[in-house]
C-alpha positions as CSV (number, residue, x, y, z in Angstrom):
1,X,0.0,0.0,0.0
2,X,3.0,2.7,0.7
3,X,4.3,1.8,-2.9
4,X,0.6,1.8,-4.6
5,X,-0.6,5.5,-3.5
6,X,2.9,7.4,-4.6
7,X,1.8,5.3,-8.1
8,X,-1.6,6.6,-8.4
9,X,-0.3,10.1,-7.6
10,X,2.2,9.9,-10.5
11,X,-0.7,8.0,-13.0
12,X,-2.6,11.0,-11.8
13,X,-0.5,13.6,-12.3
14,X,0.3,12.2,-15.5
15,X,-2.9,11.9,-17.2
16,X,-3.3,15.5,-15.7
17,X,-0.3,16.7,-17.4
18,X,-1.4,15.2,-20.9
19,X,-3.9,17.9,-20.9
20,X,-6.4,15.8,-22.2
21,X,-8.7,16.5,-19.4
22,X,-8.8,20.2,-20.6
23,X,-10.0,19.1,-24.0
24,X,-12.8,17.5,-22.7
25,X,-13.3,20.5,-20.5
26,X,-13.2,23.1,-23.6
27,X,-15.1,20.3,-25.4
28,X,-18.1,21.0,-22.9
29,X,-17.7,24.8,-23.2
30,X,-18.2,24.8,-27.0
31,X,-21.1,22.3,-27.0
32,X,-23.3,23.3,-23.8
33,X,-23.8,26.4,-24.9
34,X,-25.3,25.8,-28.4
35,X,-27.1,23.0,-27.2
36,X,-28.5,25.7,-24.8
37,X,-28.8,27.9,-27.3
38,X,-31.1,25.5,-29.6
39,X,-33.3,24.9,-26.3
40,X,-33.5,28.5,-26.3
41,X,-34.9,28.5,-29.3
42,X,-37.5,25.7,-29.5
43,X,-38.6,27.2,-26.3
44,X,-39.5,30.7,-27.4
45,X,-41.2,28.5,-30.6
46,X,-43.8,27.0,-28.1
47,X,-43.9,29.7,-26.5
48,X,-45.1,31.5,-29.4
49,X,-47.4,28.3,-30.5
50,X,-48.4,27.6,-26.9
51,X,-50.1,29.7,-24.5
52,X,-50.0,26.6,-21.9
53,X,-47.8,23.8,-21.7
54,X,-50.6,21.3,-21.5
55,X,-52.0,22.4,-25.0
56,X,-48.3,21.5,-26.2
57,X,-49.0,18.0,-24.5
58,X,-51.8,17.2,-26.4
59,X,-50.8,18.3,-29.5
60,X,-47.9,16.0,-28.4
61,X,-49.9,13.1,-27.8
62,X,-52.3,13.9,-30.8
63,X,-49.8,13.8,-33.2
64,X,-48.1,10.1,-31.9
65,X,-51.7,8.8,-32.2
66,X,-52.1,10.2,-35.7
67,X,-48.6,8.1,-36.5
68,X,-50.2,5.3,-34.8
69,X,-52.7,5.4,-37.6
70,X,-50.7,5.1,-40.3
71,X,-49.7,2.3,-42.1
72,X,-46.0,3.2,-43.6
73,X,-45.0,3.4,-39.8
74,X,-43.0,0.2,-39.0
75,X,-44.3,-1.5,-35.9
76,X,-41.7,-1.1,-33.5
77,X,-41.6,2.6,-34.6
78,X,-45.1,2.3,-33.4
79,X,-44.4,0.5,-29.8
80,X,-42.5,3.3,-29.0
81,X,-44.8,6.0,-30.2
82,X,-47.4,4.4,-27.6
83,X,-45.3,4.4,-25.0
84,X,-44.7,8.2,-25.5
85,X,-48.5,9.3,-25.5
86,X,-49.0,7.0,-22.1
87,X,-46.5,8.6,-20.6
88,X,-47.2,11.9,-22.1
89,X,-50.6,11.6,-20.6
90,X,-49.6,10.5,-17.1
91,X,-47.8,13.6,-16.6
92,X,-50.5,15.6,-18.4
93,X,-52.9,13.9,-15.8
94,X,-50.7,14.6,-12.4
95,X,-50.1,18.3,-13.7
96,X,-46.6,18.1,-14.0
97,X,-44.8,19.6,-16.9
98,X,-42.3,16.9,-18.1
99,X,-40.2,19.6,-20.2
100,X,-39.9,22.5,-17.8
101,X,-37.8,25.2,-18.8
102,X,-35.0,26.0,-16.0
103,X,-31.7,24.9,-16.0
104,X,-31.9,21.5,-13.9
105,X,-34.2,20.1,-16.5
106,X,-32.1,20.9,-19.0
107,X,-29.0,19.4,-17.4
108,X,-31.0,16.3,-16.7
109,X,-32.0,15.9,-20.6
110,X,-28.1,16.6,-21.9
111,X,-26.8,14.1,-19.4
112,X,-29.4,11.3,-20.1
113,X,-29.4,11.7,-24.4
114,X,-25.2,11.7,-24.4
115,X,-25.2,8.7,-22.3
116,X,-24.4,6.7,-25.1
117,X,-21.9,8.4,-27.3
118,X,-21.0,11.5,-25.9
119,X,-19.9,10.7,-22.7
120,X,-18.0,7.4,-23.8
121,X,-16.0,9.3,-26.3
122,X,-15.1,12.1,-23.9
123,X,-13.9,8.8,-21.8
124,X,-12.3,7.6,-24.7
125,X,-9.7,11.1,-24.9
126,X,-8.6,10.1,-21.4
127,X,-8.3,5.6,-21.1
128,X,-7.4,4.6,-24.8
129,X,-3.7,5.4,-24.7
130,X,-3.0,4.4,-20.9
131,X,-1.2,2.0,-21.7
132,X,-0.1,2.0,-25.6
133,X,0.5,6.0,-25.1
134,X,3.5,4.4,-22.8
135,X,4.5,2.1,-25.2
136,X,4.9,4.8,-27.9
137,X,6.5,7.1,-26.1
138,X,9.0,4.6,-24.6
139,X,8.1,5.4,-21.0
140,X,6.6,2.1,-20.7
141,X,10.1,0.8,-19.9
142,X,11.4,2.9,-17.6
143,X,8.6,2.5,-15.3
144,X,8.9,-1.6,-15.5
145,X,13.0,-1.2,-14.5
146,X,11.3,0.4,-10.8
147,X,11.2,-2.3,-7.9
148,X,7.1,-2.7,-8.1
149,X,5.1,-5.5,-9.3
150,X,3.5,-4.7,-12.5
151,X,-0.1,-5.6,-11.5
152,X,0.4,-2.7,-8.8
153,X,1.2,-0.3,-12.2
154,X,-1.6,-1.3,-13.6
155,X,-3.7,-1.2,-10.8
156,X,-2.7,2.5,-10.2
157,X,-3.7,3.2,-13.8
158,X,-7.2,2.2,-13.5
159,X,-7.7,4.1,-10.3
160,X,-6.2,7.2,-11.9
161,X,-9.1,6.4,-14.5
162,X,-11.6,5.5,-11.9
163,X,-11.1,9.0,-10.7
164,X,-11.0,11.0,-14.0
165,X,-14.1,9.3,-15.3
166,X,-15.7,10.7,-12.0
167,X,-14.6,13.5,-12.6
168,X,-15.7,14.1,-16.3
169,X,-19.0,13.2,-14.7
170,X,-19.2,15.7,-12.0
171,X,-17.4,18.4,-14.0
172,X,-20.2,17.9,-17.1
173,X,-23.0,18.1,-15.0
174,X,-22.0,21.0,-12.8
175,X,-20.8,23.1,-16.4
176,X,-24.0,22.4,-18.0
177,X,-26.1,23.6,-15.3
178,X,-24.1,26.7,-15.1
179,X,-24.3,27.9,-18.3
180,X,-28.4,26.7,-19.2
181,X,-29.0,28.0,-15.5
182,X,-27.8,31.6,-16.8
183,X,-30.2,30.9,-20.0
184,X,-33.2,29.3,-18.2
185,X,-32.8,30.2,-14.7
186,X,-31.2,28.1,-12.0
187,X,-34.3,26.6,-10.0
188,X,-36.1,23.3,-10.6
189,X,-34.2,21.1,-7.8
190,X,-37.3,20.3,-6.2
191,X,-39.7,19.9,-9.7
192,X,-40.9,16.3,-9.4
193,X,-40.0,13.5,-12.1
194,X,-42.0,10.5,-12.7
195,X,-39.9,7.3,-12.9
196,X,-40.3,3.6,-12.1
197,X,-42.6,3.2,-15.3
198,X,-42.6,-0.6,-16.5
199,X,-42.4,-1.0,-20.0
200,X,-44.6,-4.5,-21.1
201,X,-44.9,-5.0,-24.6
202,X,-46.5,-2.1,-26.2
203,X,-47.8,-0.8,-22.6
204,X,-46.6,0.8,-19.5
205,X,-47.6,-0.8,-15.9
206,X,-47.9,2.3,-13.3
207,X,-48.7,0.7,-10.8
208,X,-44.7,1.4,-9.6
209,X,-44.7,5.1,-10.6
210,X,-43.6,7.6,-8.1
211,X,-42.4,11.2,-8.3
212,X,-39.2,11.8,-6.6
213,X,-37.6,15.5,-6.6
214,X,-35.6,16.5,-10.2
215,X,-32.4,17.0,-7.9
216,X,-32.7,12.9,-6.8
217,X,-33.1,11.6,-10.0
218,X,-30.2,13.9,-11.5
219,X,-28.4,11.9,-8.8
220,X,-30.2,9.0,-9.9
221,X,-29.2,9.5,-13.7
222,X,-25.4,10.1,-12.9
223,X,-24.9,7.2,-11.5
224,X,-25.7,5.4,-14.5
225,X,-24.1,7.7,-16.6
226,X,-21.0,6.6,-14.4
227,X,-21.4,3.3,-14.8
228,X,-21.8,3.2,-18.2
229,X,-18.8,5.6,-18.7
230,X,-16.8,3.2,-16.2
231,X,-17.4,0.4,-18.6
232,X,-16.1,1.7,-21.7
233,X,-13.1,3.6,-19.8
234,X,-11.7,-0.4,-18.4
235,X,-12.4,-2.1,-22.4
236,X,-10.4,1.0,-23.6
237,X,-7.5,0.0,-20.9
238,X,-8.0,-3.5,-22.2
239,X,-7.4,-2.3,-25.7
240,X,-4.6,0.0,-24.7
241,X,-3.0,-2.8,-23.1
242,X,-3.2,-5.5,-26.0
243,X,-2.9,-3.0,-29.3
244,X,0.7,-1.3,-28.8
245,X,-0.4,1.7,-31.4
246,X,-2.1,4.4,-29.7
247,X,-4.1,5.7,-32.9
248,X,-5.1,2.1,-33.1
249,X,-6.4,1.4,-30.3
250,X,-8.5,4.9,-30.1
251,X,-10.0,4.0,-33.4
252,X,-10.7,0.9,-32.5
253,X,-12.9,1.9,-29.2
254,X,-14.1,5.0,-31.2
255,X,-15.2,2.1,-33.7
256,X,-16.5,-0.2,-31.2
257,X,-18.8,2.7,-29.4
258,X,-20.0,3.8,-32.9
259,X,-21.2,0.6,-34.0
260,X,-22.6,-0.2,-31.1
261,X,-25.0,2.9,-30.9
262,X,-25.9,2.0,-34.5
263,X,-26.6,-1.4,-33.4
264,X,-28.6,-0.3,-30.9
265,X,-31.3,1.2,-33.1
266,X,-31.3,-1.6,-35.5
267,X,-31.2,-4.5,-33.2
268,X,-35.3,-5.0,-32.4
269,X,-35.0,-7.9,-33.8
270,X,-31.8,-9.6,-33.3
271,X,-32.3,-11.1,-29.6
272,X,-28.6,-11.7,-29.8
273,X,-27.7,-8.3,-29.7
274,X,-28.8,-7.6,-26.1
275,X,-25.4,-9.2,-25.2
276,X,-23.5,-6.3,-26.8
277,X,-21.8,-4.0,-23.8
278,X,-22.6,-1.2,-26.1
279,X,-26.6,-2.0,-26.7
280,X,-26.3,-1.7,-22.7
281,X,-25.0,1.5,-22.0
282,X,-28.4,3.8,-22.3
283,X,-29.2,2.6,-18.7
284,X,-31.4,6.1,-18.3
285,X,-33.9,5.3,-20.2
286,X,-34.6,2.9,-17.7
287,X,-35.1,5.9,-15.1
288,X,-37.5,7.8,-18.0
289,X,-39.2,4.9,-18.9
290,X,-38.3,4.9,-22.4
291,X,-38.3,1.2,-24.2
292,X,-35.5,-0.7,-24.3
293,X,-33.1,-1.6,-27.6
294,X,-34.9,-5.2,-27.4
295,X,-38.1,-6.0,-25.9
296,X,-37.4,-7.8,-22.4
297,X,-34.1,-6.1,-21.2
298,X,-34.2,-4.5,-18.0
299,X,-32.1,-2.1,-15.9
300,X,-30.6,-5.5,-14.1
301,X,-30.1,-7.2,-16.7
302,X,-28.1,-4.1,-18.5
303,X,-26.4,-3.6,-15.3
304,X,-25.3,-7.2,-15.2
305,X,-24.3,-7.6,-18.8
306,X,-22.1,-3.8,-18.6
307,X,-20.7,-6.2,-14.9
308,X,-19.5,-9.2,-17.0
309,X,-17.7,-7.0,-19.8
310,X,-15.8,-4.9,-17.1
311,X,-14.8,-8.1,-15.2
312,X,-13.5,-9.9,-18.2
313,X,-12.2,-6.8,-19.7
314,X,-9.8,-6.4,-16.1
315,X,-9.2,-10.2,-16.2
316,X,-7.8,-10.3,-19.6
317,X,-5.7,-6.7,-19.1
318,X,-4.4,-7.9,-15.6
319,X,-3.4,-11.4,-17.0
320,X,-2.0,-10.1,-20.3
321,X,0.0,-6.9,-18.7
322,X,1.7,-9.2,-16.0
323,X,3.1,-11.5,-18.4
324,X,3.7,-10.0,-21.9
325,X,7.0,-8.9,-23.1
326,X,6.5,-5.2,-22.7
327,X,10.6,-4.3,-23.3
328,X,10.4,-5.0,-27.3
């Protein structure tokens, strides 16, 4: 333990001084605030169209009914579209408004749609090249000639990522509400959210609805969004420890992540593909009650699924790094 803490200091500091951590903070700045800016603008749109957010509801609702009517619309296209005007109508019935304009509801929408790409490529900048960034820089070697066991280096580096993907989490959330609070307004902690909707089939079960406050379920939400990011931060230290090229192994998580999201939208009816970490990783639309990428997954399930690929992603890293020829 006296060895392992000066090492996560120095992975720390390292990653730190790689300044890749600042991209993905100017990243933020550039994107939060046109995304604000385009909220900005659909808002003032209804508020020109709508006098009263419920009229926007039920034009809402009206219009997914009038798909619903239509035959060109593909079926599952369709199972979704009724799942949007139940829940529609449950918060139109409890009086809540589901899209209210402040900054905490705006924070909780950009964190829950970039679970799946966004986040895991700002990840991506930081763990992909933990390992083969070393290797190419010839630092690699250096570090082995020091009296410490090599799972112990290795283990440092996945704290050092532990903490940064934290970090990227925390630091997102807290910039985003910042800058759509100055925009929007800064209230709407206490705003209730509906969540524990059950998605069966083409309906919704209710019965295990509840509202909890908009500040718990941001919580809530970034926990997911941690775990998911977790998962894709440890398979890119797998790939960063068995692909010695750096730009390799970024393109191939970049590749992995992308393909996975596209999967994701086109796997309805491959049963298979629920066993794909990346058809996993939209774990909030658990919390919003949105249907899942296949019909039967479930927030456990995900969860377990995103739990196997970690674990046999630090398996195979652990047991490769400690006994590969790193020196050549």
């Amino acid at each position: 333990m006296d060895r392992l803490l000066p090492l996560i200091q120095n992975e720390t500091l390292k990653i730190w001084k790689k300044k890749r951590f600042y991209v993905i903070i100017l990243v933020l700045l550039v994107l939060i605030p046109i995304f604000t800016y385009a909220q900005l603008r659909i808002s003032e749109t209804n508020k020109k169209n709508f006098k009263d957010w419920r009229n926007q509801l039920v034009q809402q609702i009206n219009e997914n009914q009038n798909m619903l009517a239509s035959d060109r619309i593909p079926e599952e296209w369709k199972r979704s579209r009724r799942i949007a005007v139940q829940q529609l109508q449950y918060y139109l019935d409890h009086n809540v408004n589901p899209n209210s304009p402040d900054g905490v509801s705006f924070t909780r929408s950009f964190m829950s749609s970039s679970v799946t790409l966004f986040y895991p490529l700002l990840v991506l900048a930081i763990a992909s090249d933990l390992i083969s960034g070393e290797r190419t820089a010839g630092t690699i070697k250096m570090l082995l000639t020091r009296p410490v066991k090599r799972w112990k280096i290795l283990l440092s580096k996945l704290v050092a990522l532990i903490f940064y993907v934290s970090l990227t989490v925390v630091v997102s959330g807290v910039l985003c509400y910042l800058i759509s609070g100055a925009v929007f307004g800064y209230g709407g902690w206490g705003m209730p959210v509906f969540t524990g909707f059950l998605i069966k089939g083409s309906a919704i079960d209710s019965a295990y609805v509840h509202a909890v406050p908009q500040w718990l379920y941001i919580l809530m939400e970034s926990g997911l969004i941690w775990v998911s990011s977790m998962t894709v931060a440890i398979l890119a230290l797998m790939v960063s420890v068995l692909i010695r090229s750096t730009a390799a192994s970024i393109v191939t998580m970049m590749a992995a992540v992308i393909s996975g999201t596209i999967l994701s939208s086109m796997s309805s009816s491959w049963q298979s593909a629920k066993y794909v970490f990346a058809v996993n990783l939209q774990l909030t639309d658990y919390l919003a009650g949105s249907p899942p990428p296949i019909t039967g997954m479930t927030l456990s399930f995900s969860l377990f699924i995103l739990a196997v690929w970690a674990a046999a992603a630090l398996i195979v890293s652990f047991s490769v790094f400690t006994k590969q020829d790193i020196m050549n």
